[in-house]
C-alpha positions in Angstrom: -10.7 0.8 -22.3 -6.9 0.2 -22.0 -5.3 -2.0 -19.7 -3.4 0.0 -16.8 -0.3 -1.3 -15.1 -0.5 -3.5 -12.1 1.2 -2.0 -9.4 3.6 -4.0 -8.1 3.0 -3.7 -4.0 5.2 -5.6 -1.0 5.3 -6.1 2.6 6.7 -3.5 4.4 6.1 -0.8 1.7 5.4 2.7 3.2 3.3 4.9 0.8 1.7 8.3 0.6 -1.7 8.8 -0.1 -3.8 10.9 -1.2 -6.3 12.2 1.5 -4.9 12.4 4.9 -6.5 9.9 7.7 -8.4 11.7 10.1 -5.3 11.3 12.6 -3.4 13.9 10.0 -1.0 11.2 9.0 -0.5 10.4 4.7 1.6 7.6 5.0 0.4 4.0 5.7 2.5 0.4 6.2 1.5 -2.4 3.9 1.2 -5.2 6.0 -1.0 -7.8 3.9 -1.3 -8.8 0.4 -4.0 -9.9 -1.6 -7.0 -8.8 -3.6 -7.4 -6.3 -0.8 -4.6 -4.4 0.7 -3.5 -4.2 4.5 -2.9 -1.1 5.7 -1.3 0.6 9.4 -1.7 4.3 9.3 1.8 5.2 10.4 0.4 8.2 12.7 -2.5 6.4 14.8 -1.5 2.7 14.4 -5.4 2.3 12.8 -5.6 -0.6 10.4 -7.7 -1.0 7.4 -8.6 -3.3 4.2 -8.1 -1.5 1.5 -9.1 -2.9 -2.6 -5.9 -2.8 -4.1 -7.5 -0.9 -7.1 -9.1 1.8 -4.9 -5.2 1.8 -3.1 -4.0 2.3 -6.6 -6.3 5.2 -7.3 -5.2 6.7 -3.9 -1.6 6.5 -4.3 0.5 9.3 -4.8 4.0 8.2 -3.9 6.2 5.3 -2.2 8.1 7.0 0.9 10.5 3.6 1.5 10.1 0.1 -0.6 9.8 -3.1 1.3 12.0 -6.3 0.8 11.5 -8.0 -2.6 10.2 -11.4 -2.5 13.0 -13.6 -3.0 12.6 -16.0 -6.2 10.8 -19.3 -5.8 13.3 -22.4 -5.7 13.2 -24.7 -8.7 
């Protein structure tokens, strides 16, 4: 089985996914980063844990990009 591409998520990413949340809203705020993803559904406000390779499976699109982490010092 080949090796798929990490996806390369942030704080303060807005993306679109697949199924609409019961609310009607796609688009969800990353919020927390980890092995599972932190989600705010950007209609209701309704936050969820989500595994970050079920998020990947979901994803369709990134509506705005969050900050990029600055470099560690040396």
């Amino acid at each position: 089985m080949p090796d798929r591409p990490v996806v390369e998520f942030r704080e303060g990413d807005r993306v679109r996914l697949r199924k609409p949340h019961p609310c009607g809203a796609r688009t969800w705020r990353v919020v927390r980063l980890g092995a599972d993803i932190g989600l705010i559904c950007d209609g209701c406000g309704r936050r969820v844990l989500l595994a970050r390779r079920d998020l990947e499976r979901r994803l369709v699109a990134f509506v705005e990009r969050g900050p990029a982490a600055a470099d560690p010092a040396p």
